[in-house]
N, C-alpha and C positions, 0 to 999 in steps of 0.2 A: 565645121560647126561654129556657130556666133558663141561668143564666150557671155550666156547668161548671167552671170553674177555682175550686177553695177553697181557703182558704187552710189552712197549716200547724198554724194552731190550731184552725180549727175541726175539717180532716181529724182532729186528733189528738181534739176532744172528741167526735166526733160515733163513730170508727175505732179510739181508742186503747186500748181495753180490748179488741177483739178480735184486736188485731195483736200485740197483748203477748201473749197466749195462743195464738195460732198455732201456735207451734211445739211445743205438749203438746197439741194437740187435733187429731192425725192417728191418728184414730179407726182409719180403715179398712187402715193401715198397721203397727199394732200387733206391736212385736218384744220381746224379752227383752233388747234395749238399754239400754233404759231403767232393769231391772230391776237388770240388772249396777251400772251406773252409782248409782244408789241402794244398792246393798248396799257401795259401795266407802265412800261416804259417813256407812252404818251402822257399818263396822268401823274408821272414821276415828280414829286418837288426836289428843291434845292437840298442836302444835304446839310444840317446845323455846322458849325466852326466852331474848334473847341470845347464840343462835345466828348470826343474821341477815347472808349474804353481802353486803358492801359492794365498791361500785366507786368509785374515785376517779377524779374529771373532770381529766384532764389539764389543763385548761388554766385551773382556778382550785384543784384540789384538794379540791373537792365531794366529801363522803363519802357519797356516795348508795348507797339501799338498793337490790339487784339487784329486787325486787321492788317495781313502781311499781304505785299504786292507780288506775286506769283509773275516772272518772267520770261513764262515760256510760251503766251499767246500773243508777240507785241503785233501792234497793227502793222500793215504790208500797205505800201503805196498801192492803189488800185491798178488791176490790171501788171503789175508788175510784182518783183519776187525780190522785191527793197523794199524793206523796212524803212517805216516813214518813223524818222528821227526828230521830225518837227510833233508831231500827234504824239510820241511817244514821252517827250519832253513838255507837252503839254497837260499829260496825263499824270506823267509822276508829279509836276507844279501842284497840282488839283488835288492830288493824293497828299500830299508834304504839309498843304493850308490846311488839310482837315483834319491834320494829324498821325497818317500815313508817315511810319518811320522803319518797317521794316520791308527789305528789298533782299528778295530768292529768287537767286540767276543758276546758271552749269556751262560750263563750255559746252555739253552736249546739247543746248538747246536753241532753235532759233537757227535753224541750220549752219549752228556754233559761231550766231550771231550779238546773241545775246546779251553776253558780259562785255561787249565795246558798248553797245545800244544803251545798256546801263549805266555804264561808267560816264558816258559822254550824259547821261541825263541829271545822273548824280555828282556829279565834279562842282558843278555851278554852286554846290553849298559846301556850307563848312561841314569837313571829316565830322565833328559831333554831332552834328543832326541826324543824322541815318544810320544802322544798322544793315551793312551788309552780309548778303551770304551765298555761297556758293560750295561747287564741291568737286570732289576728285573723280570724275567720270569716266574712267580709266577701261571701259566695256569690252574695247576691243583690243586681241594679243598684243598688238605690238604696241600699244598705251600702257602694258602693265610691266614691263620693263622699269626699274626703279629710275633710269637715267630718265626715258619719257615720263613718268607720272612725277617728277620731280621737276620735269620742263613743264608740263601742264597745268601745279600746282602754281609756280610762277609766272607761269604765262596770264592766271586769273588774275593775278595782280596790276598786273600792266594793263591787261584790257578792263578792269577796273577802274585804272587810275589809282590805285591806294597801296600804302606801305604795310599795313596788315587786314586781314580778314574779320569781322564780327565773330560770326557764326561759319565755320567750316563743316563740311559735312563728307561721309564714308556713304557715296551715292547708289542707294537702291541693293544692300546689302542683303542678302539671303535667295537671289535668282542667282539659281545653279549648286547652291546648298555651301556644303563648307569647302567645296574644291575648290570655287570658284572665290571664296573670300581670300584664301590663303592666296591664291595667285594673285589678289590684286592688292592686297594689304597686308600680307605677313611674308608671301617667301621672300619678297620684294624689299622689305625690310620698312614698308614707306607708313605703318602705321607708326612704330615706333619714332619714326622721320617726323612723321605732323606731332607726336607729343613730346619732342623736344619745339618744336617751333612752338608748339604755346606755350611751353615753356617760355621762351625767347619773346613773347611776346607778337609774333606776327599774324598769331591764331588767339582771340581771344577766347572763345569757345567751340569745344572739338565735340561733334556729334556725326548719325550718320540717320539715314533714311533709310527705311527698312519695308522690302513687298516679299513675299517666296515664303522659301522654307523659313519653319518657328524655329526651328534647331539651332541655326544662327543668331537669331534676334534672340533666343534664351542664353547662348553662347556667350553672346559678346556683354549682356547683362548680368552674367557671372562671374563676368572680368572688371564690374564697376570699382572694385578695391583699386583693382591694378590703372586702369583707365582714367578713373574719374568722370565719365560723359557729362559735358556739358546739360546738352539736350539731345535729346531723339523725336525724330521727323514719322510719325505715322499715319496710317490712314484713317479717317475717324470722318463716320458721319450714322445718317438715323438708320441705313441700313446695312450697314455695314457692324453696325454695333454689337449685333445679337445674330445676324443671317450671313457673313461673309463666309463663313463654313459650310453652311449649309447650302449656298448658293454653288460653290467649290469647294470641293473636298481640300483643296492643297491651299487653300486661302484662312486668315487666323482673324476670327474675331475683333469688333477694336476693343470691346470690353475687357478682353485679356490682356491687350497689349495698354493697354492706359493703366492698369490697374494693378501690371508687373511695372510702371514707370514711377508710379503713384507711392509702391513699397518702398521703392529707393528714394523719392526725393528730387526725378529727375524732373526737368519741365517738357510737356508736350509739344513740336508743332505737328499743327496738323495742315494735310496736302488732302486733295478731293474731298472737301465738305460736298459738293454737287456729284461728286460721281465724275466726273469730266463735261457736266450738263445735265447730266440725266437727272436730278434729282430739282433743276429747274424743267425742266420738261417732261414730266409724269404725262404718262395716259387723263383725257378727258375727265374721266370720272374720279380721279383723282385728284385732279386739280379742282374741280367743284369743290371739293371735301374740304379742301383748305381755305378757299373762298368764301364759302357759307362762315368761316369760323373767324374769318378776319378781312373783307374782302378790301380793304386800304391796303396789305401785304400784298407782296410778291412771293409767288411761288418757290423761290429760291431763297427769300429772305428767314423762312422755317427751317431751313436746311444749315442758314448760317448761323442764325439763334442756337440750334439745336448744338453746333460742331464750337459751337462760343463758351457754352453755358456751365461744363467741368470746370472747377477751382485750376484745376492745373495743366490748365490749356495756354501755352504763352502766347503766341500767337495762330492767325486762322490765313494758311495763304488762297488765294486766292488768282489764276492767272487771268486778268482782265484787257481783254482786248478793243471793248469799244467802252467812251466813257459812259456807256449809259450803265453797263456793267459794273463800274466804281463809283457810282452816283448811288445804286442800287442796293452795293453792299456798304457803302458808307453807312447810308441809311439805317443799316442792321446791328453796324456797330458804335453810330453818334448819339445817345450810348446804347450798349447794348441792354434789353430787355429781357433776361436771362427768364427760360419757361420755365415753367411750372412742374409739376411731377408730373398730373393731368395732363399736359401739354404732351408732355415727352411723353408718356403711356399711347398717347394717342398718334402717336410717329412711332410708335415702336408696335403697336396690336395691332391699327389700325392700318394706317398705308405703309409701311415697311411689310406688312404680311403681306400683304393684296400685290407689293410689286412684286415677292418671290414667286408667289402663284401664275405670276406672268411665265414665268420662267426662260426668261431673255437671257442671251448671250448678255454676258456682265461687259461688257466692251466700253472704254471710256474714250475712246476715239484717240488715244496718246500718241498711237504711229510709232510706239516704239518697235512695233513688229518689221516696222518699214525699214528699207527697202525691199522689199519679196526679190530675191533673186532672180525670179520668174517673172516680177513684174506686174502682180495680184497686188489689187488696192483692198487689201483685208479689212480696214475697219470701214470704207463704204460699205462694203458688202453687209456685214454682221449692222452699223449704220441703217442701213434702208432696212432690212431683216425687223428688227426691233422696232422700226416705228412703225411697219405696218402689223406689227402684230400687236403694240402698245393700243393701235387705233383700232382695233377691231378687223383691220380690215384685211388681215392675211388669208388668202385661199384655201380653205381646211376641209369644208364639207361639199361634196358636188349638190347636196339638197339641197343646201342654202340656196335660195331664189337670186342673193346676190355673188353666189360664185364665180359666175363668168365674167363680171363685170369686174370684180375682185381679182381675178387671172390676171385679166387682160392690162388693170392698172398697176398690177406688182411684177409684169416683165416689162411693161413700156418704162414703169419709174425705175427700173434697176437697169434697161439700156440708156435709158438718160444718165442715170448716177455715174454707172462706172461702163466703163467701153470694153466688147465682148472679150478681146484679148485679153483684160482684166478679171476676167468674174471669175468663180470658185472651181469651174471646170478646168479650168488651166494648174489645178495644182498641184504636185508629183507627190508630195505627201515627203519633202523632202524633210522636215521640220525645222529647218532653222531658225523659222519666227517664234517657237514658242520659249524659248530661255529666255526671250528680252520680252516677256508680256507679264507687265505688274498684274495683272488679276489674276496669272496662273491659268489662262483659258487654253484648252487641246485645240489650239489651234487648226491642224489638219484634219484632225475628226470634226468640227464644226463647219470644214470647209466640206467636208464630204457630204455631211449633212444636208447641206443648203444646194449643193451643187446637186445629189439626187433630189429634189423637194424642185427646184428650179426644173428640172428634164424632164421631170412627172408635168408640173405646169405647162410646159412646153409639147407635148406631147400627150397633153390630156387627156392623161389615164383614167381619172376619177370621170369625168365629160364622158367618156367613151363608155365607160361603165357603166353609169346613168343611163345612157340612150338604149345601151343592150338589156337593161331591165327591164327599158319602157316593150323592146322589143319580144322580150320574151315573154 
Protein backbone atom coordinates (compact mmCIF):
# COMPACT_ATOMS: atom_id res chain seq x y z
CA UNK A 1 0.00 0.00 0.00
CA UNK A 2 1.27 3.79 -0.88
CA UNK A 3 2.19 5.31 2.37
CA UNK A 4 -0.63 8.22 2.43
CA UNK A 5 0.84 10.53 4.79
CA UNK A 6 3.09 13.46 2.79
CA UNK A 7 4.72 15.48 3.96
CA UNK A 8 4.22 19.50 4.06
CA UNK A 9 6.61 20.10 1.38
CA UNK A 10 6.04 17.89 -0.90
CA UNK A 11 1.98 18.40 -0.37
CA UNK A 12 2.87 22.04 -1.11
CA UNK A 13 5.25 21.22 -4.28
CA UNK A 14 3.22 18.50 -5.68
CA UNK A 15 -0.79 20.89 -4.33
CA UNK A 16 0.55 24.37 -4.08
CA UNK A 17 -0.10 26.10 -7.18
CA UNK A 18 -3.60 24.82 -7.17
CA UNK A 19 -4.62 25.72 -3.61
CA UNK A 20 -3.31 29.22 -4.07
CA UNK A 21 -5.72 29.70 -6.84
CA UNK A 22 -8.66 28.00 -5.32
CA UNK A 23 -10.32 30.72 -4.24
CA UNK A 24 -10.53 32.71 -8.08
CA UNK A 25 -11.30 29.50 -9.75
CA UNK A 26 -15.09 29.05 -8.59
CA UNK A 27 -15.96 28.92 -12.03
CA UNK A 28 -19.50 27.77 -11.40
CA UNK A 29 -20.38 30.25 -8.69
CA UNK A 30 -19.51 33.38 -10.54
CA UNK A 31 -21.11 36.77 -8.97
CA UNK A 32 -20.55 40.56 -9.50
CA UNK A 33 -18.37 40.23 -6.15
CA UNK A 34 -15.59 40.07 -7.50
CA UNK A 35 -16.36 42.79 -10.10
CA UNK A 36 -17.29 45.42 -7.26
CA UNK A 37 -14.24 44.44 -5.44
CA UNK A 38 -11.81 45.19 -8.45
CA UNK A 39 -13.56 48.43 -9.41
CA UNK A 40 -12.98 49.68 -5.82
CA UNK A 41 -9.35 49.00 -6.43
CA UNK A 42 -9.55 50.84 -9.99
CA UNK A 43 -10.79 54.01 -8.34
CA UNK A 44 -8.15 53.64 -5.59
CA UNK A 45 -5.99 56.82 -4.88
CA UNK A 46 -2.58 57.35 -3.83
CA UNK A 47 -2.31 56.76 -0.03
CA UNK A 48 -1.30 60.32 2.08
CA UNK A 49 2.63 60.04 3.54
CA UNK A 50 3.05 60.79 6.99
CA UNK A 51 -0.28 60.43 7.75
CA UNK A 52 0.26 57.14 9.53
CA UNK A 53 -1.96 56.29 12.99
CA UNK A 54 0.55 55.28 15.63
CA UNK A 55 -0.05 53.47 19.02
CA UNK A 56 2.33 53.55 21.84
CA UNK A 57 3.18 50.20 23.87
CA UNK A 58 2.44 51.00 27.30
CA UNK A 59 4.76 49.23 28.78
CA UNK A 60 8.04 50.24 26.81
CA UNK A 61 6.65 53.29 24.82
CA UNK A 62 7.02 51.43 21.30
CA UNK A 63 5.59 53.82 18.66
CA UNK A 64 4.11 51.30 16.65
CA UNK A 65 2.34 51.90 13.42
CA UNK A 66 -1.59 50.80 13.77
CA UNK A 67 -1.15 49.07 10.72
CA UNK A 68 1.13 45.88 10.98
CA UNK A 69 2.57 44.01 7.83
CA UNK A 70 1.12 40.38 8.19
CA UNK A 71 3.75 37.91 6.41
CA UNK A 72 2.19 35.09 5.59
CA UNK A 73 0.59 36.03 2.17
CA UNK A 74 4.06 37.24 0.22
CA UNK A 75 3.60 37.43 -3.47
CA UNK A 76 4.90 34.03 -5.60
CA UNK A 77 6.61 34.64 -8.77
CA UNK A 78 3.83 33.71 -11.37
CA UNK A 79 3.34 30.51 -12.40
CA UNK A 80 6.09 29.28 -10.13
CA UNK A 81 6.27 28.33 -6.13
CA UNK A 82 9.11 31.34 -5.53
CA UNK A 83 8.60 33.86 -3.91
CA UNK A 84 9.15 37.11 -5.79
CA UNK A 85 11.73 38.87 -3.58
CA UNK A 86 11.81 41.82 -5.81
CA UNK A 87 7.67 42.59 -5.33
CA UNK A 88 8.11 41.70 -1.97
CA UNK A 89 10.89 44.27 -1.36
CA UNK A 90 9.00 46.64 -3.22
CA UNK A 91 6.08 46.30 -1.08
CA UNK A 92 7.60 46.62 2.26
CA UNK A 93 9.64 50.03 0.63
CA UNK A 94 5.95 51.34 0.04
CA UNK A 95 4.84 50.08 3.37
CA UNK A 96 8.19 51.79 5.52
CA UNK A 97 7.43 55.58 3.23
CA UNK A 98 3.95 55.48 4.61
CA UNK A 99 4.88 54.66 7.80
CA UNK A 100 4.58 50.88 8.03
CA UNK A 101 7.02 49.95 11.02
CA UNK A 102 5.60 46.78 12.28
CA UNK A 103 6.61 43.30 10.54
CA UNK A 104 4.76 39.59 11.65
CA UNK A 105 6.57 36.67 10.24
CA UNK A 106 6.83 32.54 11.88
CA UNK A 107 9.07 29.99 10.47
CA UNK A 108 5.75 28.23 9.97
CA UNK A 109 4.86 30.47 7.33
CA UNK A 110 5.35 30.80 3.59
CA UNK A 111 6.10 27.23 3.18
CA UNK A 112 8.88 28.21 6.13
CA UNK A 113 9.79 30.80 3.64
CA UNK A 114 9.06 33.70 5.12
CA UNK A 115 11.46 34.95 7.80
CA UNK A 116 14.60 34.81 5.03
CA UNK A 117 11.97 36.87 2.56
CA UNK A 118 11.61 39.25 5.50
CA UNK A 119 14.87 39.60 6.61
CA UNK A 120 16.30 40.06 3.21
CA UNK A 121 13.55 42.91 2.77
CA UNK A 122 14.21 44.36 6.00
CA UNK A 123 18.16 44.46 6.45
CA UNK A 124 18.45 47.31 3.83
CA UNK A 125 17.40 49.78 6.91
CA UNK A 126 18.56 50.55 9.96
CA UNK A 127 17.72 47.90 12.97
CA UNK A 128 15.69 51.24 14.58
CA UNK A 129 13.33 51.60 12.00
CA UNK A 130 11.25 48.53 12.19
CA UNK A 131 9.79 46.35 14.70
CA UNK A 132 9.97 42.83 14.17
CA UNK A 133 8.05 39.74 15.15
CA UNK A 134 7.96 36.44 14.95
CA UNK A 135 7.41 33.25 16.86
CA UNK A 136 7.95 29.76 18.33
CA UNK A 137 6.01 27.47 16.10
CA UNK A 138 6.99 24.47 17.48
CA UNK A 139 3.41 22.42 16.23
CA UNK A 140 5.03 19.46 15.26
CA UNK A 141 6.51 16.49 18.01
CA UNK A 142 9.80 16.52 17.05
CA UNK A 143 9.92 20.76 17.17
CA UNK A 144 9.02 20.50 20.71
CA UNK A 145 12.01 18.95 22.10
CA UNK A 146 13.70 21.83 24.16
CA UNK A 147 17.03 21.16 21.87
CA UNK A 148 14.79 21.78 18.58
CA UNK A 149 12.65 24.76 19.69
CA UNK A 150 15.76 26.27 20.99
CA UNK A 151 17.37 25.77 17.31
CA UNK A 152 14.19 27.13 15.90
CA UNK A 153 14.14 30.08 18.16
CA UNK A 154 17.75 30.83 16.70
CA UNK A 155 17.33 29.87 13.53
CA UNK A 156 14.55 33.20 13.52
CA UNK A 157 17.32 35.18 14.08
CA UNK A 158 19.63 34.41 11.35
CA UNK A 159 16.91 34.12 8.83
CA UNK A 160 15.99 37.50 10.18
CA UNK A 161 19.23 38.94 9.95
CA UNK A 162 19.00 40.49 13.58
CA UNK A 163 20.68 40.05 16.92
CA UNK A 164 17.29 40.37 18.95
CA UNK A 165 13.58 40.00 18.42
CA UNK A 166 10.95 42.99 18.96
CA UNK A 167 8.01 41.14 19.66
CA UNK A 168 8.24 37.35 20.32
CA UNK A 169 5.46 35.36 20.40
CA UNK A 170 4.14 31.71 22.20
CA UNK A 171 2.38 30.85 18.49
CA UNK A 172 -1.35 29.75 18.43
CA UNK A 173 -1.50 28.86 22.09
CA UNK A 174 -4.76 26.96 23.29
CA UNK A 175 -5.12 24.25 20.04
CA UNK A 176 -5.14 21.14 21.95
CA UNK A 177 -6.10 22.72 25.37
CA UNK A 178 -3.33 22.50 28.23
CA UNK A 179 -1.78 19.20 27.14
CA UNK A 180 -0.58 20.55 24.25
CA UNK A 181 0.75 23.89 25.85
CA UNK A 182 2.82 22.16 28.46
CA UNK A 183 4.49 19.92 25.71
CA UNK A 184 5.43 22.76 23.79
CA UNK A 185 6.37 25.51 26.52
CA UNK A 186 6.67 24.12 29.92
CA UNK A 187 7.82 20.44 30.07
CA UNK A 188 10.28 21.51 27.63
CA UNK A 189 11.39 24.05 29.99
CA UNK A 190 11.55 26.68 26.85
CA UNK A 191 8.97 29.28 28.28
CA UNK A 192 11.01 29.89 31.11
CA UNK A 193 14.14 29.86 28.35
CA UNK A 194 12.41 32.91 26.32
CA UNK A 195 11.98 34.78 29.79
CA UNK A 196 15.48 34.69 30.65
CA UNK A 197 16.20 35.91 27.05
CA UNK A 198 14.27 39.02 27.49
CA UNK A 199 15.64 39.27 30.26
CA UNK A 200 19.07 39.22 28.45
CA UNK A 201 17.77 41.33 26.09
CA UNK A 202 17.41 39.36 22.88
CA UNK A 203 13.60 39.33 23.25
CA UNK A 204 12.39 42.73 23.83
CA UNK A 205 8.76 41.80 24.36
CA UNK A 206 7.40 38.31 25.11
CA UNK A 207 3.81 37.46 24.19
CA UNK A 208 1.81 34.78 22.51
CA UNK A 209 -1.08 34.44 20.08
CA UNK A 210 -3.91 32.73 21.27
CA UNK A 211 -7.10 30.49 18.79
CA UNK A 212 -8.76 27.05 20.81
CA UNK A 213 -9.49 26.44 24.13
CA UNK A 214 -10.40 29.78 26.73
CA UNK A 215 -8.85 27.56 29.67
CA UNK A 216 -5.31 28.38 28.31
CA UNK A 217 -5.74 31.99 27.25
CA UNK A 218 -7.47 32.38 30.93
CA UNK A 219 -4.41 30.25 32.31
CA UNK A 220 -1.62 31.85 30.95
CA UNK A 221 -3.49 35.38 32.04
CA UNK A 222 -3.38 34.26 35.65
CA UNK A 223 0.22 33.90 35.34
CA UNK A 224 0.57 37.70 34.27
CA UNK A 225 2.35 38.40 37.91
CA UNK A 226 4.68 35.75 37.12
CA UNK A 227 5.17 36.32 33.24
CA UNK A 228 4.83 39.84 32.81
CA UNK A 229 3.13 39.49 28.86
CA UNK A 230 4.26 41.97 26.88
CA UNK A 231 1.34 41.81 24.56
CA UNK A 232 -1.14 39.15 23.30
CA UNK A 233 -1.97 38.48 19.71
CA UNK A 234 -5.90 38.01 19.21
CA UNK A 235 -8.57 37.64 17.02
CA UNK A 236 -10.67 40.75 16.87
CA UNK A 237 -12.95 41.92 14.18
CA UNK A 238 -16.90 43.05 13.77
CA UNK A 239 -17.93 39.52 13.86
CA UNK A 240 -16.17 37.92 15.77
CA UNK A 241 -16.92 40.45 18.60
CA UNK A 242 -20.19 39.34 19.81
CA UNK A 243 -20.95 35.92 17.49
CA UNK A 244 -17.58 33.82 17.54
CA UNK A 245 -19.47 31.57 20.14
CA UNK A 246 -22.13 31.53 18.71
CA UNK A 247 -20.92 30.70 15.36
CA UNK A 248 -18.80 27.79 17.41
CA UNK A 249 -19.30 26.48 20.29
CA UNK A 250 -15.39 25.98 21.14
CA UNK A 251 -14.60 29.53 19.75
CA UNK A 252 -14.30 32.60 22.59
CA UNK A 253 -15.68 35.90 21.71
CA UNK A 254 -13.17 39.03 21.03
CA UNK A 255 -15.13 41.05 23.49
CA UNK A 256 -13.97 38.88 26.20
CA UNK A 257 -10.64 38.38 25.17
CA UNK A 258 -9.90 42.27 24.70
CA UNK A 259 -11.47 43.05 27.76
CA UNK A 260 -9.65 40.28 30.04
CA UNK A 261 -6.37 42.25 28.21
CA UNK A 262 -7.82 45.66 28.91
CA UNK A 263 -8.16 44.51 33.04
CA UNK A 264 -4.55 43.87 32.99
CA UNK A 265 -2.91 46.56 31.04
CA UNK A 266 -1.81 44.43 28.26
CA UNK A 267 -1.67 45.88 24.66
CA UNK A 268 -3.70 44.03 21.94
CA UNK A 269 -2.54 42.87 18.34
CA UNK A 270 -4.85 41.89 16.53
CA UNK A 271 -4.65 39.00 13.45
CA UNK A 272 -7.92 38.43 11.07
CA UNK A 273 -9.50 41.86 11.04
CA UNK A 274 -11.13 40.38 7.50
CA UNK A 275 -11.78 37.12 8.49
CA UNK A 276 -9.01 35.59 6.11
CA UNK A 277 -11.02 37.89 3.32
CA UNK A 278 -14.30 37.20 4.09
CA UNK A 279 -15.14 40.14 5.80
CA UNK A 280 -13.76 42.02 2.30
CA UNK A 281 -16.03 39.76 0.41
CA UNK A 282 -19.50 39.74 2.02
CA UNK A 283 -22.58 38.41 0.15
CA UNK A 284 -24.01 41.08 -2.48
CA UNK A 285 -26.53 42.40 -0.36
CA UNK A 286 -24.16 43.13 2.00
CA UNK A 287 -21.99 44.87 0.47
CA UNK A 288 -24.71 47.25 -0.90
CA UNK A 289 -25.41 48.14 2.77
CA UNK A 290 -22.12 49.50 3.24
CA UNK A 291 -21.92 51.10 -0.05
CA UNK A 292 -25.11 53.24 0.18
CA UNK A 293 -23.40 54.51 3.63
CA UNK A 294 -19.97 55.39 2.18
CA UNK A 295 -19.71 54.50 -1.32
CA UNK A 296 -15.75 56.14 -1.60
CA UNK A 297 -15.00 53.01 0.98
CA UNK A 298 -13.97 49.76 0.43
CA UNK A 299 -15.64 47.04 1.71
CA UNK A 300 -12.70 45.83 3.77
CA UNK A 301 -11.72 49.39 4.79
CA UNK A 302 -15.13 49.02 7.69
CA UNK A 303 -13.58 45.96 8.74
CA UNK A 304 -10.19 47.75 9.36
CA UNK A 305 -11.68 50.97 11.03
CA UNK A 306 -13.78 48.69 13.04
CA UNK A 307 -10.59 46.23 14.21
CA UNK A 308 -8.45 50.00 14.68
CA UNK A 309 -10.86 51.77 16.75
CA UNK A 310 -10.34 50.16 20.58
CA UNK A 311 -7.93 52.43 22.67
CA UNK A 312 -6.01 49.42 23.22
CA UNK A 313 -5.34 48.01 19.92
CA UNK A 314 -1.36 48.40 19.34
CA UNK A 315 -1.31 47.37 16.14
CA UNK A 316 -3.75 45.76 13.14
CA UNK A 317 -1.80 43.02 10.96
CA UNK A 318 -2.82 42.55 8.11
CA UNK A 319 -1.17 39.84 5.47
CA UNK A 320 -0.98 41.79 2.12
CA UNK A 321 -0.20 40.13 -0.83
CA UNK A 322 -0.83 42.46 -3.82
CA UNK A 323 -0.08 46.15 -3.41
CA UNK A 324 -3.36 47.04 -4.12
CA UNK A 325 -4.17 45.50 -0.77
CA UNK A 326 -1.50 47.88 1.17
CA UNK A 327 -2.63 50.93 -0.82
CA UNK A 328 -6.14 49.96 0.50
CA UNK A 329 -5.51 49.48 3.98
CA UNK A 330 -3.09 52.36 4.22
CA UNK A 331 -5.85 54.35 3.24
CA UNK A 332 -7.86 53.12 6.48
CA UNK A 333 -5.04 53.87 8.62
CA UNK A 334 -3.49 57.46 7.02
CA UNK A 335 -5.04 58.27 9.70
CA UNK A 336 -7.30 56.36 10.98
CA UNK A 337 -11.14 57.58 11.15
CA UNK A 338 -12.00 55.70 14.32
CA UNK A 339 -16.33 55.02 14.12
CA UNK A 340 -18.75 56.10 15.69
CA UNK A 341 -20.90 54.11 18.34
CA UNK A 342 -23.58 54.33 15.41
CA UNK A 343 -21.19 52.95 13.10
CA UNK A 344 -20.10 49.96 15.15
CA UNK A 345 -24.03 49.30 16.33
CA UNK A 346 -24.40 48.99 12.81
CA UNK A 347 -21.50 46.20 12.10
CA UNK A 348 -22.42 44.72 15.05
CA UNK A 349 -26.94 44.34 14.65
CA UNK A 350 -26.80 45.06 11.29
CA UNK A 351 -24.41 42.93 9.00
CA UNK A 352 -22.63 40.83 11.68
CA UNK A 353 -26.25 39.26 12.30
CA UNK A 354 -27.24 38.76 8.71
CA UNK A 355 -23.75 37.04 8.19
CA UNK A 356 -24.31 34.45 11.13
CA UNK A 357 -27.90 33.77 9.70
CA UNK A 358 -25.81 32.69 6.74
CA UNK A 359 -24.66 30.11 8.55
CA UNK A 360 -21.34 29.25 6.59
CA UNK A 361 -18.61 27.15 7.42
CA UNK A 362 -16.33 29.80 9.46
CA UNK A 363 -13.39 28.82 7.16
CA UNK A 364 -10.60 31.57 6.71
CA UNK A 365 -8.73 29.77 4.00
CA UNK A 366 -5.40 29.61 6.49
CA UNK A 367 -4.48 25.89 5.15
CA UNK A 368 -3.47 25.29 8.31
CA UNK A 369 -5.49 22.04 8.10
CA UNK A 370 -3.15 21.32 5.29
CA UNK A 371 -1.58 18.84 4.16
CA UNK A 372 -4.66 16.25 4.50
CA UNK A 373 -2.85 13.11 4.63
CA UNK A 374 -5.31 11.86 2.12
CA UNK A 375 -4.75 14.62 0.02
CA UNK A 376 -8.28 16.51 0.45
CA UNK A 377 -7.95 20.34 -0.54
CA UNK A 378 -10.39 21.13 2.58
CA UNK A 379 -10.40 24.81 2.44
CA UNK A 380 -11.38 24.70 -1.46
CA UNK A 381 -14.07 22.73 -0.66
CA UNK A 382 -15.73 24.63 2.44
CA UNK A 383 -14.18 27.89 -0.09
CA UNK A 384 -16.49 27.17 -3.09
CA UNK A 385 -19.36 25.77 -0.42
CA UNK A 386 -19.59 29.49 1.15
CA UNK A 387 -19.69 31.41 -1.87
CA UNK A 388 -22.28 29.75 -3.49
CA UNK A 389 -24.25 29.89 -0.70
CA UNK A 390 -23.07 33.75 0.20
CA UNK A 391 -24.55 34.31 -3.60
CA UNK A 392 -27.68 32.83 -3.47
CA UNK A 393 -26.82 30.49 -5.56
CA UNK A 394 -26.58 26.94 -3.71
CA UNK A 395 -28.96 24.26 -4.81
CA UNK A 396 -31.43 23.83 -1.83
CA UNK A 397 -34.91 23.66 -3.20
CA UNK A 398 -35.95 21.28 -6.46
CA UNK A 399 -39.04 24.12 -6.74
CA UNK A 400 -36.85 26.69 -7.33
CA UNK A 401 -37.26 27.32 -11.28
CA UNK A 402 -33.48 28.07 -10.94
CA UNK A 403 -32.51 24.58 -9.38
CA UNK A 404 -31.16 22.84 -12.09
CA UNK A 405 -29.25 25.40 -13.30
CA UNK A 406 -27.83 26.01 -9.74
CA UNK A 407 -26.90 21.87 -9.75
CA UNK A 408 -25.44 22.05 -12.69
CA UNK A 409 -23.07 25.42 -11.87
CA UNK A 410 -22.13 24.04 -8.18
CA UNK A 411 -20.59 20.49 -9.49
CA UNK A 412 -19.04 22.12 -12.76
CA UNK A 413 -17.50 24.99 -10.39
CA UNK A 414 -16.32 22.38 -7.59
CA UNK A 415 -14.65 20.10 -10.52
CA UNK A 416 -13.04 23.13 -11.62
CA UNK A 417 -11.91 24.10 -7.97
CA UNK A 418 -10.63 21.09 -6.73
CA UNK A 419 -9.92 17.75 -8.70
CA UNK A 420 -12.16 14.64 -7.90
CA UNK A 421 -9.48 12.79 -5.86
CA UNK A 422 -9.61 15.90 -3.74
CA UNK A 423 -13.20 16.69 -2.81
CA UNK A 424 -14.99 15.64 0.54
CA UNK A 425 -15.66 12.06 -0.48
CA UNK A 426 -12.37 11.01 -0.18
CA UNK A 427 -12.28 11.50 3.58
CA UNK A 428 -11.80 8.55 6.09
CA UNK A 429 -12.81 10.70 8.88
CA UNK A 430 -9.37 10.25 10.23
CA UNK A 431 -9.37 13.77 12.00
CA UNK A 432 -6.05 14.83 11.98
CA UNK A 433 -6.79 18.29 10.44
CA UNK A 434 -8.99 19.38 13.08
CA UNK A 435 -6.34 20.29 16.23
CA UNK A 436 -4.38 22.61 13.82
CA UNK A 437 -7.86 24.61 12.67
CA UNK A 438 -7.81 28.29 14.40
CA UNK A 439 -11.68 28.50 14.05
CA UNK A 440 -12.18 25.33 16.00
CA UNK A 441 -14.30 23.83 12.87
CA UNK A 442 -15.39 19.75 12.95
CA UNK A 443 -13.65 19.41 10.32
CA UNK A 444 -14.69 15.76 9.39
CA UNK A 445 -18.24 16.22 10.15
CA UNK A 446 -18.27 19.30 7.67
CA UNK A 447 -16.61 17.12 5.23
CA UNK A 448 -19.46 14.57 5.68
CA UNK A 449 -21.70 17.12 5.21
CA UNK A 450 -20.84 18.44 1.99
CA UNK A 451 -19.86 15.23 0.66
CA UNK A 452 -23.65 13.83 1.23
CA UNK A 453 -25.14 17.35 0.00
CA UNK A 454 -22.58 16.89 -3.20
CA UNK A 455 -24.04 12.86 -4.04
CA UNK A 456 -27.58 14.10 -3.54
CA UNK A 457 -26.62 16.73 -6.33
CA UNK A 458 -25.12 14.32 -8.21
CA UNK A 459 -27.71 12.02 -8.12
CA UNK A 460 -30.44 14.20 -8.01
CA UNK A 461 -32.57 13.22 -5.50
CA UNK A 462 -34.66 16.25 -4.97
CA UNK A 463 -34.86 16.37 -9.39
CA UNK A 464 -36.16 12.89 -9.02
CA UNK A 465 -38.58 13.78 -6.50
CA UNK A 466 -40.08 16.53 -8.35
CA UNK A 467 -40.62 14.58 -11.47
CA UNK A 468 -42.35 11.60 -9.35
CA UNK A 469 -44.78 14.21 -7.92
CA UNK A 470 -45.41 15.72 -11.26
CA UNK A 471 -46.03 11.86 -11.88
CA UNK A 472 -48.25 11.01 -9.44
Amino acid sequence: MKDKNISRRRFLKLFGAGAATATVALTGCKSKAEEEIKDDYKKQVEPPTGKMTYRDNPKNKDHVSLLGYGMMRLPQIEGKEEYDQEMINRQVDYAIEHGVNYFDTSPAYCRGQSERCTGIALHRYPRDKYFVATKLSNFSPDTQTREASIEMYHNSMKELQVDYIDYYLLHSIGGGGMDAFNARYVNNGMLDYLVEERKAGRIRNLGFSYHGDVNVFNYLLSMNDKYQWDFVQIELNYLDWDFANEINSDNTDASYLYAELQKRGIPAVIMEPLLGGRLANLPQFLMRELKQRDPQKSVASWAFRYAGTPEGVLTVLSGMTFMEHLKDNLLSYCPLQPLTAEEQEFLHADIARKLVGLQNIPCNDCKYCMPCPYGIDIPAIFVHYNKCKNEGLLPQDAQDPDYRRQRRNYLIGLDRTVPRLRQADHCIQCGQCQPHCPQNIRIPRELARISQFVEELKQDTYGKEKEEEKEG
